[in-house]
C-alpha positions in Angstrom: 148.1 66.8 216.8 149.0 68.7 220.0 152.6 67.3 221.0 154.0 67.1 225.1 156.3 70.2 224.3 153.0 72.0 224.6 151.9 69.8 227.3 155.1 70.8 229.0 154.3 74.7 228.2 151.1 74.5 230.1 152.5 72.8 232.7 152.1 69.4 234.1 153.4 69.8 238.2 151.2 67.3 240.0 149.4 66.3 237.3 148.3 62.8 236.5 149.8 61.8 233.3 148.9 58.6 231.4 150.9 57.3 229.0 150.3 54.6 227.0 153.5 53.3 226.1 154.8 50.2 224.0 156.4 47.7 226.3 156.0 44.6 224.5 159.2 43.4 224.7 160.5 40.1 224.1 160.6 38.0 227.2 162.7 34.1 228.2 161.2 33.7 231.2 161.0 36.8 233.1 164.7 38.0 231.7 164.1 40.9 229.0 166.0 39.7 225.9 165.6 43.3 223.8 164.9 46.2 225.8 164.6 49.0 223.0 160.7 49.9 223.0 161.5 50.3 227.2 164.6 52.6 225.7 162.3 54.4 223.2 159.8 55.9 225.8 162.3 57.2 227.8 162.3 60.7 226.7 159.0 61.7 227.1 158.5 59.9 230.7 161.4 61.4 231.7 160.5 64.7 230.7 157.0 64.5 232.4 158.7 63.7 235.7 161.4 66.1 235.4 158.3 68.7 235.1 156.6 67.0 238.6 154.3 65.3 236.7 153.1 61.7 238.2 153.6 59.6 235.2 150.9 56.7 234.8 152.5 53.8 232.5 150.8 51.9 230.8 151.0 48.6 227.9 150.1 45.8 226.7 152.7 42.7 226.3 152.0 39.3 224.3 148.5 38.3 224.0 147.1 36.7 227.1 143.5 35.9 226.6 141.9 39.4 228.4 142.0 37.5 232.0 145.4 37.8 234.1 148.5 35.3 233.2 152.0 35.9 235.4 153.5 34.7 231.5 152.8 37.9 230.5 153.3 40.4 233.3 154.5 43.8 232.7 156.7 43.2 236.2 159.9 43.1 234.2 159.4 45.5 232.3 158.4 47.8 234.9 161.6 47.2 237.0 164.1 47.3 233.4 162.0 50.7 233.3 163.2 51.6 237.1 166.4 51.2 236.3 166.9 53.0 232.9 165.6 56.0 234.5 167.9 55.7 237.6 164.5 55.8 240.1 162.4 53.1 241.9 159.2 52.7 239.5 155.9 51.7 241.5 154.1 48.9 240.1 150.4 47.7 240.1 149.5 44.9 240.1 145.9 45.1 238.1 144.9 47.5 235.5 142.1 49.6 236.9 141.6 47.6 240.3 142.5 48.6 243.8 145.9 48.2 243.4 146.1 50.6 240.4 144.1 52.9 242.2 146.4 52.9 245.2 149.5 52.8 243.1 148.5 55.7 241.6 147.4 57.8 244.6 149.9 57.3 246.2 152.0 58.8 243.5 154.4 61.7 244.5 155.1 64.5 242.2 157.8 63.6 239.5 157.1 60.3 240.3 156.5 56.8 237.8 154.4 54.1 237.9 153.7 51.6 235.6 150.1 48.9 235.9 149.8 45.9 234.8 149.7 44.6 231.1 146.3 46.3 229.9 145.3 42.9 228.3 144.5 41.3 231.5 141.5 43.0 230.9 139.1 41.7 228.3 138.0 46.0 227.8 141.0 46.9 225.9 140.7 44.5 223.1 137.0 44.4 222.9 135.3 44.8 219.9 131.8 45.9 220.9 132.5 49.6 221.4 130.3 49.9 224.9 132.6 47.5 226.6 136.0 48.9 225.2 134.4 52.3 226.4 133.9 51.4 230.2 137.1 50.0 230.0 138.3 53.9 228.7 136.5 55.3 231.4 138.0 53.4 234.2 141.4 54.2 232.8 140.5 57.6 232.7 139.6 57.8 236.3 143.6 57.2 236.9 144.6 60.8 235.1 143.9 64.3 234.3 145.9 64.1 230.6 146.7 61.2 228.0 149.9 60.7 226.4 149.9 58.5 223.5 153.8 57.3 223.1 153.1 53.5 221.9 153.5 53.9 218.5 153.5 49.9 218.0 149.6 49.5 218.8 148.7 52.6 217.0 146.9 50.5 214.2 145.2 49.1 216.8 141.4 50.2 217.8 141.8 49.6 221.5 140.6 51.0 224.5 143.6 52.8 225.6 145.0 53.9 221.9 141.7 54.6 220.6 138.8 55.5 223.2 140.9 57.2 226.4 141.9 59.9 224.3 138.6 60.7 223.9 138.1 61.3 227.5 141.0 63.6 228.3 143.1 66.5 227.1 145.5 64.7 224.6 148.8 64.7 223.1 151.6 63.0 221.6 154.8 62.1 223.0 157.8 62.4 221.7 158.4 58.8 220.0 155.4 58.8 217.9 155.5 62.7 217.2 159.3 61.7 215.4 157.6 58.2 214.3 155.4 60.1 212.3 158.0 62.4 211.4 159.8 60.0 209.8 156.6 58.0 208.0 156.1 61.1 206.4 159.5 61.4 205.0 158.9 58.1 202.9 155.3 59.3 201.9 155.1 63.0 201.1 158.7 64.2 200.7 160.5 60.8 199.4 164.4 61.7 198.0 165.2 59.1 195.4 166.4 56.9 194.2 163.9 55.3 196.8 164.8 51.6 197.6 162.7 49.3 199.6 163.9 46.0 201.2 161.0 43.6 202.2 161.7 40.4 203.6 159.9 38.2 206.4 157.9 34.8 206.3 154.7 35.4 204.2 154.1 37.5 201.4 150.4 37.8 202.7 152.0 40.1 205.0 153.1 42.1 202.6 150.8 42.6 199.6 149.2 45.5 200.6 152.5 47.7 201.3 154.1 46.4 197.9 150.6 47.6 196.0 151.0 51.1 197.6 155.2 50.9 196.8 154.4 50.0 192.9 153.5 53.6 192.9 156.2 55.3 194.6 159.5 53.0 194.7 162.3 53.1 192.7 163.2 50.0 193.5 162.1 46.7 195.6 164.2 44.2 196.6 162.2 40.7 197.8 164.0 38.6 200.7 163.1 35.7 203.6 160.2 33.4 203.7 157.9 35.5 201.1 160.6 35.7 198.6 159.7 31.6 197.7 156.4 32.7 196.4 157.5 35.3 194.3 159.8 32.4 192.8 156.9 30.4 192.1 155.0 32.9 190.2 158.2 33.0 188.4 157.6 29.5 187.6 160.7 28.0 189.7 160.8 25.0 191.5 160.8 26.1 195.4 160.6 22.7 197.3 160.1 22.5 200.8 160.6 26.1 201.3 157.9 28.6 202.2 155.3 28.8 200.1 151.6 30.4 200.3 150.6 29.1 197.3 147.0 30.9 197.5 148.9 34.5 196.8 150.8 33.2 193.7 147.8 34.9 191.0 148.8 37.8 193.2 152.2 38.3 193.3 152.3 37.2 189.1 149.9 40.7 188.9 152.1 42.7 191.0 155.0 41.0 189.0 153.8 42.6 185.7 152.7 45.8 187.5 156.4 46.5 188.5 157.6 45.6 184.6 154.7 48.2 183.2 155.4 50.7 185.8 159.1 50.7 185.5 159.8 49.9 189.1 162.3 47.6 189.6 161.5 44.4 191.2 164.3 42.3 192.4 164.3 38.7 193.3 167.0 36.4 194.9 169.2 34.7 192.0 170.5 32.0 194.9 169.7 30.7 198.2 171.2 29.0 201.0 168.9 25.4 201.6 169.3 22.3 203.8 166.7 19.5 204.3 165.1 21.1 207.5 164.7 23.9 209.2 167.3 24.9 211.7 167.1 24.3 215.0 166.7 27.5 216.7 167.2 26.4 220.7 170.7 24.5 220.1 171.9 26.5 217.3 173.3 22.9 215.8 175.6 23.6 212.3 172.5 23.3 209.7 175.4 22.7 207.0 173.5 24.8 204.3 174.2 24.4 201.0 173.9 27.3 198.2 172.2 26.5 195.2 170.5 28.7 192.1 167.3 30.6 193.2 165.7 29.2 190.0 167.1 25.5 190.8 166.1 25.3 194.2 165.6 20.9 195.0 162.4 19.2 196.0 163.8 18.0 199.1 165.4 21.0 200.1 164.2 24.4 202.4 165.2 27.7 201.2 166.3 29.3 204.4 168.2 32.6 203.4 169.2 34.5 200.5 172.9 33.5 199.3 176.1 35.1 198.6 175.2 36.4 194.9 172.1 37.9 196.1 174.0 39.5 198.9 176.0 41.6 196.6 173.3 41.9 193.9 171.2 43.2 197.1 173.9 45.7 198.5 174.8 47.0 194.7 171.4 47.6 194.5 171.5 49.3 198.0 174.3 51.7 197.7 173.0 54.5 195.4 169.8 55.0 197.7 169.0 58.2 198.8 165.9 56.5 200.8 165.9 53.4 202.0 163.1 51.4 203.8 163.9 48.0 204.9 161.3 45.7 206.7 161.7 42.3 207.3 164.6 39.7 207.4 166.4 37.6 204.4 166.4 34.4 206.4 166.4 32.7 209.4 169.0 35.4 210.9 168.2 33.6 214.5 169.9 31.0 214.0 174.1 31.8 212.5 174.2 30.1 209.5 171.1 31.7 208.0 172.3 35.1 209.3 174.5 36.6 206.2 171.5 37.5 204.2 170.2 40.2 207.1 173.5 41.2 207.8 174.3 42.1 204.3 171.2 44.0 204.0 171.9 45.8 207.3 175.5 46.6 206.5 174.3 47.8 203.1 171.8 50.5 205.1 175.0 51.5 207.4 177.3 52.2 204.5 174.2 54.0 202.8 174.6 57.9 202.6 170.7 57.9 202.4 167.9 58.2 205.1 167.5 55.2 205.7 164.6 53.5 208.1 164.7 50.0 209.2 160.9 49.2 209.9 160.2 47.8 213.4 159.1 44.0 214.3 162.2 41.6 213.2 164.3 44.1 211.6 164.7 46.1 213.9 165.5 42.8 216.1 167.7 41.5 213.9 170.0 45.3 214.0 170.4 44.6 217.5 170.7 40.6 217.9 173.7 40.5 215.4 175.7 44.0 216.8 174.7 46.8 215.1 175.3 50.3 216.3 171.9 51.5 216.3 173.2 54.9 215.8 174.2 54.3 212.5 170.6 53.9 210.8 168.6 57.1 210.2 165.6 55.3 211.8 164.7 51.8 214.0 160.6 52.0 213.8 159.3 50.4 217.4 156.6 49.1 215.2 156.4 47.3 212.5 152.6 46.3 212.4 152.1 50.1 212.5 154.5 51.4 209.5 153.4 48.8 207.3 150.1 49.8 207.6 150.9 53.5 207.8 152.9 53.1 204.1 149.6 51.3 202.8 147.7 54.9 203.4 145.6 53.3 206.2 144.3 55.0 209.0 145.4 53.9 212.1 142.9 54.5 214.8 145.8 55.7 217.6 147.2 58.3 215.5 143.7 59.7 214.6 142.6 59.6 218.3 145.2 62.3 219.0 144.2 64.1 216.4 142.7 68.0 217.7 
């Protein structure tokens, strides 16, 4: 795929640039509680205006139901975007409607706007290709080249990742060039011993990544929510914790898999549990109490890993020349279930491997409990997307930029 470096060579001076960005931040009201997918675009839209291009911004945030909804304008993000760049950022308030089309005429060179969320349209989500299309087409009528930077909607066939790349000269900017950089790095060139951490509410989630990484981990250690069905395929009594019970015949193949292909699967040997789950506005005490992954009570929730598993995980950590981690240990929102992700994190900054923390709540969790973000080789900006990129899928935004 082309990348903006050689946009930037040809020259882009009063262009119309569209990029299709990933500003699906996480929002309490209209106040920005994470701004690092707002932070990760920030090189290549500065570079296009720095050249005199007239940068065309665009995203999706949340899912509003392909009609406008003020829950899930791209206002805030628009203005965090303003000030991060140190320059007013116009704003439209429709996607392709007159005020887009004003907004972005009115455009001076070196100059940023940003439309609204790209889901108040029904278009961009569509599945019948025609109307996903004329959607593309009155996208493209805003700009004379595409810039695909959103690397968290890449797996996604949508109008403006998939189908306006088809209708202009193309490229890739520099988040998903280095996104793809790294992928690659835990694909084709993998330096091991190659450790994986997986955590996260349900293993669903997760099969298909674990049946690619039974054929090229070292080593996988199992954490949060999904962890409890692992334990039951184990035989272990898991109580009121987490449980899909439909993926058990599953997990008990993928169990022997990892014992016949030598890769070594690791499971929590305690937990932290309490009655119920926490609650997560107040942050109450919960008053956990740690018990034997293998002894877990009826009436009791597993709700992070515990202290043994901690160590167990971090030992198992340290002598990683790759590490991928995706997913939390436990409920790292709310203090008392937050030592399991912490551990895990801390493990990764004491590592003297590359090591990749994969997008969605991980990458969350590094910055809600004070991580330097410097200290990881790699935060993914999307989860969805690596997962999917690690299970050898296509992904329909990556092959749209494609020469």
């Amino acid at each position: 795929m082309k990348t903006i470096d050689e946009l930037l060579s040809e020259g882009v001076a009063g262009k119309r640039v569209f990029v299709r960005a990933d500003l699906n931040v996480p929002l309490d009201g209209t106040t920005i509680t994470d701004d690092g997918r707002i932070r990760a675009v920030l090189p290549t839209v500065k570079a296009l205006a720095e050249a005199g291009a007239r940068v065309v911004v665009a995203s999706h945030l949340g899912r509003p139901k392909g009609a406008p909804d003020p829950l899930f304008s791209l206002a805030p993000a628009a203005a965090r975007l303003g000030e991060l760049l140190g320059a007013d950022v116009a704003f439209a308030t429709d996607t392709v409607g007159e005020s887009a089309e004003a907004t972005v005429a009115g455009l001076a060179d070196g100059r940023v706007a940003v439309i609204e969320n790209l889901r108040f349209n029904a278009g961009e989500t569509s599945k019948d290709d025609a109307e996903r299309g004329a959607f593309a087409d009155r996208l493209a009528a805003l700009a004379d080249v595409y810039v695909g930077d959103g690397f968290g909607a890449v797996h996604r066939k949508h109008a403006s990742v998939y189908d306006l790349p088809a209708r202009l000269p193309h490229y890739a900017g520099y988040l998903i060039a280095n996104e793809v950089g790294v992928l690659r790095k835990l694909t084709d060139d993998v330096k091991r011993p190659y450790v994986v951490a997986l955590g996260g509410a349900k293993v669903s989630d997760k099969l298909a990544v674990i049946d690619q990484l039974l054929g090229k981990a070292d080593r996988i250690l199992i954490g949060g929510g999904m962890a409890y069905t692992f334990l039951k395929a184990k035989g272990h009594e898991v109580g009121k914790s987490l449980l899909q019970e439909d993926q058990v015949p599953a997990v008990q193949e993928y169990i022997e898999r990892a014992e016949k292909t030598g890769v070594e699967l690791v499971l929590p040997v305690d937990a932290l549990v309490a009655p119920e789950f926490p609650d997560l506005k107040t942050k109450a005490p919960a008053n956990p109490t740690t018990v034997a992954a293998d002894a877990i009570p009826a009436d009791q929730e597993g709700l992070d890993i515990g202290p043994e598993t901690r160590k167990l995980y971090a030992s198992k950590l340290a002598d990683a020349a790759t590490v991928f981690w995706n997913g939390p240990m436990g409920v790292f929102e709310h203090p008392d279930y937050a030592e399991g992700t912490k551990a895990v994190a801390q493990a990764l900054v004491d590592s003297k491997g590359f090591t990749v923390v994969g997008g969605g709540d991980s990458a969350a969790a590094v910055r809600t409990l004070g991580f330097d973000e410097t200290a990881f080789g790699h935060i993914s900006t999307g989860g969805g997307a690596s997962l999917e990129y690690l299970e050898g899928k296509t992904l329909p935004g990556l092959a749209a930029l494609e020469d």
